[in-house]
C-alpha positions in Angstrom: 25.0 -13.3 13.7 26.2 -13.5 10.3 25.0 -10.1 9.6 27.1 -8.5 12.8 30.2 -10.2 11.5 29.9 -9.1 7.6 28.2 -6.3 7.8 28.9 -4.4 11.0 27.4 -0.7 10.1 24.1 -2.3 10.1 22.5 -1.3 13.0 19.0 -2.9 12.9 17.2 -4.6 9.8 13.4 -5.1 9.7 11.8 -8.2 7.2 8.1 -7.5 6.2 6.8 -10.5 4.6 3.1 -11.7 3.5 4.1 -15.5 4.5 4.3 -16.8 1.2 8.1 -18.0 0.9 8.6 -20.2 4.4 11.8 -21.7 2.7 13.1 -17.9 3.0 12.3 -17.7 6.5 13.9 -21.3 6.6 17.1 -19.8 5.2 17.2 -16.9 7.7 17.3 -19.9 10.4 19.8 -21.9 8.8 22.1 -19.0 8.6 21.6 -18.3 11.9 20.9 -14.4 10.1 17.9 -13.1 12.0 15.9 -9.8 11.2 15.8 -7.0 14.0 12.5 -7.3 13.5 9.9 -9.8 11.6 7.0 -8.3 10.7 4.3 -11.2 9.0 1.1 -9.3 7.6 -2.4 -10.7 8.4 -4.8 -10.1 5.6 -7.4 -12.6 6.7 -8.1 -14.5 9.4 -9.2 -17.9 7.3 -8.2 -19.6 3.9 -11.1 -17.7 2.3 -10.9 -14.0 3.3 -6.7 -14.0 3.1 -7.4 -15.3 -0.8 -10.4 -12.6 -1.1 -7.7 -9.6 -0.1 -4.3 -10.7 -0.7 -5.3 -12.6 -4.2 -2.0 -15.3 -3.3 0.4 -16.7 -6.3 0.2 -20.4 -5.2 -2.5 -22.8 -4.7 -1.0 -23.8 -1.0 -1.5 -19.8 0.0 -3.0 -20.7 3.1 -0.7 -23.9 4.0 2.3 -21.6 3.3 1.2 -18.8 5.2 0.8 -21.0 8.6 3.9 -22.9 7.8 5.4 -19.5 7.8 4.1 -18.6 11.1 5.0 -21.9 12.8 8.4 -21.5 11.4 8.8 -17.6 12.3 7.4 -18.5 16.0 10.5 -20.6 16.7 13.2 -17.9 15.2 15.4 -15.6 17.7 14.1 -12.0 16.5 11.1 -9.8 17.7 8.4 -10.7 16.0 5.4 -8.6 15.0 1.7 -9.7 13.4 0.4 -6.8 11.4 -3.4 -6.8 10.9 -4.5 -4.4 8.2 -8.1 -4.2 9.3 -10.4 -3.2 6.3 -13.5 -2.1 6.8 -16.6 -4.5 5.5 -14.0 -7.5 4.8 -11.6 -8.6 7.9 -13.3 -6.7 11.0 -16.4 -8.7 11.7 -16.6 -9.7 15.3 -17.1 -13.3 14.0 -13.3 -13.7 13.0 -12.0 -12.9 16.6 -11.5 -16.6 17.6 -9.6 -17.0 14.1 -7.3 -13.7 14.6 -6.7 -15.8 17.7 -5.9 -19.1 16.6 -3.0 -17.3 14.0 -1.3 -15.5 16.5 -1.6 -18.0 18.8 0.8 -20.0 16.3 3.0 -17.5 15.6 3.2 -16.5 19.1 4.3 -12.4 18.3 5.6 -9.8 20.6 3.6 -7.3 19.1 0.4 -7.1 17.6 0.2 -3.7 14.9 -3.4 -3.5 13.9 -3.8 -0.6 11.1 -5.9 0.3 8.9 -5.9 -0.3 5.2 -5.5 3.0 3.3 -7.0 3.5 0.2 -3.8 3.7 -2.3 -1.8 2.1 -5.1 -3.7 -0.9 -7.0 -6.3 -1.0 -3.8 -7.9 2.0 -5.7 -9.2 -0.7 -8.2 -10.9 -3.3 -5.6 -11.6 -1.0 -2.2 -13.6 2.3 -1.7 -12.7 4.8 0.7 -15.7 3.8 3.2 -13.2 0.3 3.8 -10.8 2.3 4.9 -11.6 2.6 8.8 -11.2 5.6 10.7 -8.4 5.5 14.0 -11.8 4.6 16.6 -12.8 2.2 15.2 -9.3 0.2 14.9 -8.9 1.2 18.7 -12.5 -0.7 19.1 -11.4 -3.7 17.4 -7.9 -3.8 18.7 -10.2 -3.8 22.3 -12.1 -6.9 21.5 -9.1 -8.6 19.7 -7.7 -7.6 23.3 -10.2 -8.9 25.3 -10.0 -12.4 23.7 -6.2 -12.9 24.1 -4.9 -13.4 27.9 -1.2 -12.6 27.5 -1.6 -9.0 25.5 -2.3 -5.9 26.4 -2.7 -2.4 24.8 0.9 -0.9 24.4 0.7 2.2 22.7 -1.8 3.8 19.6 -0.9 7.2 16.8 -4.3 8.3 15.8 -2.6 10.2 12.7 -1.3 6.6 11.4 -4.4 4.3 12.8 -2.2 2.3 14.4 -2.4 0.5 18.0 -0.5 -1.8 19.1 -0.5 -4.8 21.5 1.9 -6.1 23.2 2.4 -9.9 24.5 3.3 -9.6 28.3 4.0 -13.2 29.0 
């Protein structure tokens, strides 16, 4: 890795990205310079809620954010979808089979599911009642479970409202 060679006091380096920039994730390929960790956040599950929460710079938001997954799927490094789960927005039981079809294209190790916390410039758009409590993202992350064959619950911290699946194939 190019990192190893140039940098060798670097002992792990984690990318979180929204997908917005493929041709970055591109670049990390081309260099052969790979992330300890890729983390891709998962606002919404379809072209209409990710615009709704994330509000995207470009007009190909959603055709950028699967490139980036089809792209990240194929790279060497541990790869992570994170699902902020709000309350009232992204957690309807409907979306399941959409959750679905995005990791199924960026095939993750890990699945984070969390849940969104009131702060920064969320204070303007979201209310505290979106912000759901650690049960109910254990709920979800058991019917998001349920719908996927190769993950299974890993591990949960009820202080953070975090769980986390992990792909066992």
């Amino acid at each position: 890795l190019y990192i190893k060679k140039n940098w060798p006091w670097v002992k792990s380096i984690f990318v979180v990205t929204s997908g917005q920039v493929p041709e970055g994730l591109e670049k990390m390929k081309k260099l052969n310079a790979y992330p300890t960790q890729l983390y891709i956040s998962f606002t919404g599950p379809n072209p209409e809620l990710y615009k709704k929460i994330s509000v995207p710079l470009y007009k190909d938001y959603w055709d950028k954010f699967i490139q980036s997954l089809e792209i990240a799927s194929k790279m060497r490094t541990r790869r992570v979808a994170r699902i902020t789960l709000i309350k009232g927005y992204n957690d309807d039981e409907r979306y399941l089979d959409d959750w679905v079809e995005l990791i199924r294209i960026y095939k993750p190790h890990f699945i984070e599911i969390k849940a969104f916390m009131l702060l920064g410039y969320s204070r303007f758009k979201l209310r505290s009642e979106n912000m759901p409590s650690h049960e109910y993202v254990l709920e979800f992350a058991k019917k998001l479970e349920k719908k996927l064959d190769n993950f299974k619950y890993m591990d949960e911290d009820a202080d953070s409202r975090v769980v986390v699946l992990k792909n066992i194939s």
